[in-house]
TORMARTI-923412 format. One record per residue: residue in one letter; x negated, y, z of N, C-alpha, C in turn. Coordinates in steps of 0.1 Angstrom, whole numbers. Layout:
[atom "A", [X, Y, Z], [X, Y, Z], [X, Y, Z]]
...
This chain:
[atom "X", [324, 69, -41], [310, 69, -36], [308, 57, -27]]
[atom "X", [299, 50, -30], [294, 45, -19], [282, 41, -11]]
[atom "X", [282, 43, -3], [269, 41, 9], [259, 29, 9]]
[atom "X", [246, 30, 10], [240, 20, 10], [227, 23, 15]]
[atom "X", [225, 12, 24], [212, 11, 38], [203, 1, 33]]
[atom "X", [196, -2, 34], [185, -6, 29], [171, -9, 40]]
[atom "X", [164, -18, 43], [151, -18, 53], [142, -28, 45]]
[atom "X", [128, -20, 48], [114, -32, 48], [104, -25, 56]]
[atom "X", [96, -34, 57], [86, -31, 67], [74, -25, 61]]
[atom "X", [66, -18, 67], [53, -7, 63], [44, -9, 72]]
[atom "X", [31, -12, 63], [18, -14, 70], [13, -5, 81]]
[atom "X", [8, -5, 90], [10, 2, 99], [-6, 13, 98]]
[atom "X", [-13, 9, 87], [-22, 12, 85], [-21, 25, 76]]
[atom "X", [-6, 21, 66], [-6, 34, 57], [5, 42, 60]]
[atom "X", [10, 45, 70], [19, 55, 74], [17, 63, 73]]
[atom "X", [2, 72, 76], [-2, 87, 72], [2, 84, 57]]
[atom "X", [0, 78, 49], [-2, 77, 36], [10, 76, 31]]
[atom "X", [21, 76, 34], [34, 70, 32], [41, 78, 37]]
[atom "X", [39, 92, 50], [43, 98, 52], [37, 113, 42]]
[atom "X", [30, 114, 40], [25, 125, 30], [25, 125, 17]]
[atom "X", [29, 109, 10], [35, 109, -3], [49, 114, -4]]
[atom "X", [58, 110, 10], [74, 118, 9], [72, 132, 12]]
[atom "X", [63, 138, 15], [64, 156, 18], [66, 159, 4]]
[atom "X", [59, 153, -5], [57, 161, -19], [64, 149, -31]]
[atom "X", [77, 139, -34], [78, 133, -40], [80, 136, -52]]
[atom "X", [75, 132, -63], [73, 134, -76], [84, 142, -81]]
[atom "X", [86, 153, -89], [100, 153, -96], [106, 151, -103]]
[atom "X", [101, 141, -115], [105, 135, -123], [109, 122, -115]]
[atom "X", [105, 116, -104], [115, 103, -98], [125, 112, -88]]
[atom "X", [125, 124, -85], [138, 129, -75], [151, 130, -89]]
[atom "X", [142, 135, -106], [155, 137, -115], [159, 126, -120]]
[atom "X", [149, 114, -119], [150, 101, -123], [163, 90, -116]]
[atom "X", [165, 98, -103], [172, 93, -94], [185, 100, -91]]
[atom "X", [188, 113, -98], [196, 120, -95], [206, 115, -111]]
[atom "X", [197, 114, -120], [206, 106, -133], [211, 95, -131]]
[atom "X", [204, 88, -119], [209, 76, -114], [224, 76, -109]]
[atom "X", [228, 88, -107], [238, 89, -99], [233, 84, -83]]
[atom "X", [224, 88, -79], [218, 88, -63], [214, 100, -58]]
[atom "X", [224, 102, -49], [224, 115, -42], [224, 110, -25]]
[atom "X", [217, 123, -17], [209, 117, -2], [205, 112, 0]]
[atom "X", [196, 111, -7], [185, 95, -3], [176, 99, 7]]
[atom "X", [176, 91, 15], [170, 94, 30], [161, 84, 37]]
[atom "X", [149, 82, 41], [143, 77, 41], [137, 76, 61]]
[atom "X", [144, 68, 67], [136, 70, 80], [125, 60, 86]]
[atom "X", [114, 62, 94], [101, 56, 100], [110, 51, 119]]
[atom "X", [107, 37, 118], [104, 32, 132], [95, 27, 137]]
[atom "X", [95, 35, 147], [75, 29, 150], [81, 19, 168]]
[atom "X", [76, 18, 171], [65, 9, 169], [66, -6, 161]]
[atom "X", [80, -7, 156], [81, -23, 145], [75, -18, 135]]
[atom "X", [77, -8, 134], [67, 1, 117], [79, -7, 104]]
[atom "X", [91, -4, 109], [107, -6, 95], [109, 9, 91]]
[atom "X", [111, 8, 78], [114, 20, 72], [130, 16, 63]]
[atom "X", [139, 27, 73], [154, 23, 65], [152, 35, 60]]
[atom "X", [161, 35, 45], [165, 41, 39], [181, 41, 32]]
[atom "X", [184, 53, 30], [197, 55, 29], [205, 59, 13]]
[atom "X", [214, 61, 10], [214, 69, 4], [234, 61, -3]]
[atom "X", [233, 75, -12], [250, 75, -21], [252, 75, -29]]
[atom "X", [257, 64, -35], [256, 60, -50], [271, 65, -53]]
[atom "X", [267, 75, -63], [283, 81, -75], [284, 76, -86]]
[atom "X", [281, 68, -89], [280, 60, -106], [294, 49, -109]]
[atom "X", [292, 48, -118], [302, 37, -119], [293, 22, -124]]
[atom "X", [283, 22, -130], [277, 8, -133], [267, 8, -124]]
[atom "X", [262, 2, -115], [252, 1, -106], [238, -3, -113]]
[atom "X", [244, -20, -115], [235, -24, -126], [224, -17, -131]]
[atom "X", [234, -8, -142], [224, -2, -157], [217, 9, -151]]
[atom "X", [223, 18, -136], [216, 28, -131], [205, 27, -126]]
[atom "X", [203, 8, -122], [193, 9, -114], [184, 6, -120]]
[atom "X", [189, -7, -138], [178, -7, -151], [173, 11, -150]]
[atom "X", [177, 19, -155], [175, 31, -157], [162, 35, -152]]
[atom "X", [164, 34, -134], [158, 38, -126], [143, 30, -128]]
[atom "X", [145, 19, -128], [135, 10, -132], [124, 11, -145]]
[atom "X", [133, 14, -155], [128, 15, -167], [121, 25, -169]]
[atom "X", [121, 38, -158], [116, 51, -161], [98, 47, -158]]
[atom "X", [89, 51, -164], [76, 54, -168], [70, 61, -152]]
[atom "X", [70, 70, -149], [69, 80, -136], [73, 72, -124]]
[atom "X", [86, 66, -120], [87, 60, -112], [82, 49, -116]]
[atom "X", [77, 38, -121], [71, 31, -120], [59, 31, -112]]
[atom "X", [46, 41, -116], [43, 50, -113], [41, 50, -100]]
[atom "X", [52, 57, -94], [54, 61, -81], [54, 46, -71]]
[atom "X", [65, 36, -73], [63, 23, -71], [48, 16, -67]]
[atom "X", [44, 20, -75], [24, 13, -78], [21, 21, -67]]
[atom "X", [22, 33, -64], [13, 37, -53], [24, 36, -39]]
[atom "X", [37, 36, -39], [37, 34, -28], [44, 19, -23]]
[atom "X", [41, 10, -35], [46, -4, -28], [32, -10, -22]]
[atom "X", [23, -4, -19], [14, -15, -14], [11, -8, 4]]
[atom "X", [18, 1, 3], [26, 7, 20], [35, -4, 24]]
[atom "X", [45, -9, 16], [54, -17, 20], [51, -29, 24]]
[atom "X", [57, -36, 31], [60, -48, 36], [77, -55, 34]]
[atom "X", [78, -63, 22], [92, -67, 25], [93, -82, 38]]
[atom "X", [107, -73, 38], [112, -87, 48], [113, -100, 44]]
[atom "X", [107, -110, 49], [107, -125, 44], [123, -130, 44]]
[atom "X", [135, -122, 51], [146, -124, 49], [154, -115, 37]]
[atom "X", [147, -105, 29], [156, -104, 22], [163, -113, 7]]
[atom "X", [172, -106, 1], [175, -114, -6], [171, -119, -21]]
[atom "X", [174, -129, -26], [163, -128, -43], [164, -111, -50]]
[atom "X", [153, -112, -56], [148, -101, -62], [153, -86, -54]]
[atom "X", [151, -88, -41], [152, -74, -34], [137, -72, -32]]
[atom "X", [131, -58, -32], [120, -57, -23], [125, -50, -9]]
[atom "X", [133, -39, -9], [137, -32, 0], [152, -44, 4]]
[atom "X", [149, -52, 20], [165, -56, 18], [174, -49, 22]]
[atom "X", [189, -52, 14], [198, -47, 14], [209, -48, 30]]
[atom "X", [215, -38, 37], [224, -39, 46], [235, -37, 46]]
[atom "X", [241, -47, 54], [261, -45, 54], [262, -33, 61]]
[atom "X", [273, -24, 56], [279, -14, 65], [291, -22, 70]]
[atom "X", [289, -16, 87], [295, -21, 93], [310, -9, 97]]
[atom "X", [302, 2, 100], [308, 8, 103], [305, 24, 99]]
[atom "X", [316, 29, 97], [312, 49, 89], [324, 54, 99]]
């Protein structure tokens, strides 16, 4: 298994909106993500910088193709479209991240 942290920043305008799309998230992107081999995926709000880390545990063995998978699916796609225009990525993360990626430092 392993762990993986993740941060970008959220408009501070669409938080109601970003908070009431995760009370009800789709179920075809929770099974979309569970075939991913992604389990606890956890998503937290800091206000007043308005960063949203997210968490979660990857059981797979190819990361890669789970995250093609993830990507490839129709619904999440979908899902993406309505809630990446909540987001703000960080001007530091890395190529082709939208959410950037964090070292664990410590478990």
């Amino acid at each position: 298994m392993q762990r993986m942290g993740m941060v970008i920043g959220i408009d501070p305008a669409s938080i109601v909106q970003y908070k009431a799309l995760h009370t009800a998230v789709w179920p075809q992107v929770l099974a979309t993500l569970k075939a991913a081999n992604i389990r606890n995926y956890t998503i937290f709000l800091r206000e007043p910088e308005n960063l949203l880390f997210s968490y979660w545990e990857y059981y797979g063995k190819n990361f890669e193709a789970d995250m093609a998978q993830i990507a490839a699916d129709r619904m999440t796609q979908k899902w993406w479209a309505v809630c990446g225009p909540c987001q703000l990525p960080l001007a530091s993360r890395g190529d082709g991240e939208h959410w950037a990626t964090m070292e664990e430092v410590f478990h």
